[in-house]
C-alpha positions in Angstrom: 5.3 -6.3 -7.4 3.1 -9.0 -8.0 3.8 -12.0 -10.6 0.9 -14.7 -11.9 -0.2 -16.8 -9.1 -1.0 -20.5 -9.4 -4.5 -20.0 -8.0 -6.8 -17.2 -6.3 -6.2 -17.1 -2.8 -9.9 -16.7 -1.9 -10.7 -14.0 1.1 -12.7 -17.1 2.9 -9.7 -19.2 2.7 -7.2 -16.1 4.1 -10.0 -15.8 7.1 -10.0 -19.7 8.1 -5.9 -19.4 7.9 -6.1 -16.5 10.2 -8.5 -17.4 13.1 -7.5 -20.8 13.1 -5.5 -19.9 16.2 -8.6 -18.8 17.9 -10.8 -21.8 16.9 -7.7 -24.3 17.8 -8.6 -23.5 21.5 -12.1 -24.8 21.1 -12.0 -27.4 18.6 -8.3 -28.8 18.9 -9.6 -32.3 16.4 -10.7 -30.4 13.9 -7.5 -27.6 13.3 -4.4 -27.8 11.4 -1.3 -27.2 12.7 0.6 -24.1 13.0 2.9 -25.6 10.3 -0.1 -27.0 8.4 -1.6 -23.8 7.9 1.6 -22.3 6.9 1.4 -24.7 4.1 -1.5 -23.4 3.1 -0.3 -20.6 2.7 2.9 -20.9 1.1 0.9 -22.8 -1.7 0.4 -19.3 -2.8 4.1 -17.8 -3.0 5.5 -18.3 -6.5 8.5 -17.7 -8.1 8.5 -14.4 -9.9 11.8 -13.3 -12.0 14.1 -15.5 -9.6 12.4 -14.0 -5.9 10.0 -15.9 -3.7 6.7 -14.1 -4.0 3.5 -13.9 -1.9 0.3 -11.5 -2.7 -2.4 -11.3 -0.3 -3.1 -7.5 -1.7 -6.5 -6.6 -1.6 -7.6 -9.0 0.6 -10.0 -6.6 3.0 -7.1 -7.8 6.0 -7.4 -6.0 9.4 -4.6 -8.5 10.6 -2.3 -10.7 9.7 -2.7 -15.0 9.7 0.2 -15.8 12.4 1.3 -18.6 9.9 2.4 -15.8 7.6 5.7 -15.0 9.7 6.8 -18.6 9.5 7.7 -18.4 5.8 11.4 -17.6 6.1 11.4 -17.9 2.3 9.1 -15.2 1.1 11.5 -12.8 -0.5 8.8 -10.1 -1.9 5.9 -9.9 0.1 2.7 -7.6 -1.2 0.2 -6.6 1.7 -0.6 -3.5 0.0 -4.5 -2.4 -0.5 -5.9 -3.9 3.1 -6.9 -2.6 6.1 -3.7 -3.1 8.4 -3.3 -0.8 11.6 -0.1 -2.1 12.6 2.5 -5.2 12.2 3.5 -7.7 14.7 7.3 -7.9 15.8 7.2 -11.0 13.8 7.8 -9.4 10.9 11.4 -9.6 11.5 11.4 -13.2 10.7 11.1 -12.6 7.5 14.3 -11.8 7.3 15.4 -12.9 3.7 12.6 -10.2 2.2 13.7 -7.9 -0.2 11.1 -6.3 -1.3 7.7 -5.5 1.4 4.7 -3.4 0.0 2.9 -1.8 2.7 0.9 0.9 0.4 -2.7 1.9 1.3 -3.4 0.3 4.6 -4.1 2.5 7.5 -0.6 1.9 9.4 0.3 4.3 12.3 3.8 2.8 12.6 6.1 0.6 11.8 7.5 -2.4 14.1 11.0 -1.6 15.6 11.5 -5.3 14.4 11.7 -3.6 10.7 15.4 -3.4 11.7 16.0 -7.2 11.2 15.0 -7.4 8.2 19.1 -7.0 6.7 18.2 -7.9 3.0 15.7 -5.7 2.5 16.0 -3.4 -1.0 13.0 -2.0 -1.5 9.9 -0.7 0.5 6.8 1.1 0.2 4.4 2.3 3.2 3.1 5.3 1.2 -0.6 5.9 1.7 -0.7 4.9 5.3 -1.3 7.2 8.7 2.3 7.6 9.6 4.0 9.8 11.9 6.9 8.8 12.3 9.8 6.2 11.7 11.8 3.9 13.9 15.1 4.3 14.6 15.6 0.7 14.0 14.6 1.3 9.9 18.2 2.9 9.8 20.0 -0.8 10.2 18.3 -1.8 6.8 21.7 -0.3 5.1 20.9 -2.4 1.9 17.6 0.0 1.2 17.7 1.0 -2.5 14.2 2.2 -2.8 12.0 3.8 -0.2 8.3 5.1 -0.4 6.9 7.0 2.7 4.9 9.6 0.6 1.1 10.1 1.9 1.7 10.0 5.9 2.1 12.3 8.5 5.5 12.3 8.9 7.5 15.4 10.4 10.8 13.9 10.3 13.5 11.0 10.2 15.3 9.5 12.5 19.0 10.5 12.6 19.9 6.3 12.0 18.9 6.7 8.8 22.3 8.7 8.1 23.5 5.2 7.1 21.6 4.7 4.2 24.7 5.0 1.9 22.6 2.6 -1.0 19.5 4.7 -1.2 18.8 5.9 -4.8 15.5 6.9 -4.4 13.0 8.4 -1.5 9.8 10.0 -1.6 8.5 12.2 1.0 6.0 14.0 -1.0 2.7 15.1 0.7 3.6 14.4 4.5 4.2 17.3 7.3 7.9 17.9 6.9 9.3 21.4 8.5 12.8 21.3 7.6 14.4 18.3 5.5 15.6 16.2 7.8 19.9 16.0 8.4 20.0 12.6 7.5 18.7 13.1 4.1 22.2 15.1 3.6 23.9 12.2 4.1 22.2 9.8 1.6 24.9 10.4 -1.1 23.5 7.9 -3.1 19.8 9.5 -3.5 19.6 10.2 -7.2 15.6 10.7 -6.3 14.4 13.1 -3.7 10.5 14.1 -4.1 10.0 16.0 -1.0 6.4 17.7 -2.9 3.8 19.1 -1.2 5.2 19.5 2.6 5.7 22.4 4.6 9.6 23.4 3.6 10.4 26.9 3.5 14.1 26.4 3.1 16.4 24.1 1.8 19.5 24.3 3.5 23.4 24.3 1.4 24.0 20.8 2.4 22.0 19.7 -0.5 25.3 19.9 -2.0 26.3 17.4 -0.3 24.3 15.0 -2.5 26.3 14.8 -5.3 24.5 11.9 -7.5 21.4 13.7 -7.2 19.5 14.3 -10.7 16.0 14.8 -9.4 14.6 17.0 -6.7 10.9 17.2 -6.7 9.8 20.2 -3.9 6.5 21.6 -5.5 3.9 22.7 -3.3 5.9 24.0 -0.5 6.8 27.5 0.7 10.2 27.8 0.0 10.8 31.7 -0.9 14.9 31.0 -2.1 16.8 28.2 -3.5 20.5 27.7 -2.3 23.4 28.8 -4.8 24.6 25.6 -5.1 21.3 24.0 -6.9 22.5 26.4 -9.8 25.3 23.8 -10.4 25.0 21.3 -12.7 27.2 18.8 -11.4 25.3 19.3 -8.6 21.5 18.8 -9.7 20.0 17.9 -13.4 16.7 20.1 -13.9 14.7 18.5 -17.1 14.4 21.4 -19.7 11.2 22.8 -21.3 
């Protein structure tokens, strides 16, 4: 996700746009507004193969400039490569983003707010501290493509169930126990990576996937396979 940008957005620029809010309280002169540091920011968004892009990815953020949230526009936002322990409930005002990279920060969960965000296609929050999901990431029905591989996950919430437009989702290297129900009901999933976990069984209702052409469990301890993986129609296994 990324796209040329017009200009660097310099990390001392990215600090003045975030504590302005602080120093605003002391010297009130000599500040921008709210607004005109959102304008500072959205200097930076540009548009990349039709969508509405910002990058502040590997900008050494421990938090996010409040100004962000008021750019309604942003349609693919990149925060990947920082420093974040969390997201405000303001996230949910970005709610024409369709793509949100969340990859390598140190994030131990997810806003409930995620749930607003209707339009949302694709997301990534591998890499993080995970460990768990909100229930409210089930009302993002329109979810194509989602990354959670790298927590410390142990399951999903049962909302999820909805996801009828997921193709692909990675769970690799997290704590998962038994594949969580919901997953059975993604019929859409062509992708499953479920690698590196602590599965020991996969239950028969994996037949109930029935677009699935790659299922990625490596590095588990799963002693049988169900009968119904032996199907073709069922699951595509590359050949040697």
């Amino acid at each position: 996700m990324g796209g040329k940008q017009s200009r660097s957005f310099s990390n001392k620029e990215l600090n003045e746009v975030s504590v302005s809010q602080t120093r605003k309280s002391i010297i009130r002169d000599d500040q921008p507004s709210l607004s005109s540091a959102a304008e500072r920011i959205r200097r930076h968004t540009t548009v990349h193969f039709g969508y509405s892009t910002l990058s502040l990815a590997m900008r050494g953020l421990d938090g996010t400039p409040t100004e962000l949230w008021e750019l309604r526009e942003v349609q693919k936002l990149n925060l990947s490569m920082n420093c974040l322990c969390s997201l405000p409930p303001a996230l949910g005002t970005l709610d024409n983003l369709v793509v949100l990279n969340l990859w390598g920060n140190n994030l131990t969960s997810l806003p409930p707010e995620i749930g607003l965000l209707k339009k949302l296609r694709v997301l990534f929050a591998c890499r993080n501290r995970l460990s768990e999901v909100p229930e409210e990431l089930g009302s993002c029905t329109c979810l194509e493509v989602l990354s959670l591989a790298n927590n410390q996950i142990t399951g999903l919430p049962g909302s999820m169930a909805t996801m009828h437009n997921l193709t692909k989702l990675n769970l690799s290297h997290n704590r998962i126990v038994h594949i969580p129900t919901c997953v059975y009901s993604m019929k859409g999933l062509v992708f499953l990576h479920l690698a590196c976990n602590r599965l020991e069984t996969i239950a028969d209702q994996i037949q109930n996937l029935v677009n699935l052409k790659i299922l990625i469990v490596e590095g588990n301890s799963i002693h049988t396979l169900p009968k119904t993986l032996c199907f073709p129609q069922v699951l595509r296994t590359p050949q040697c």
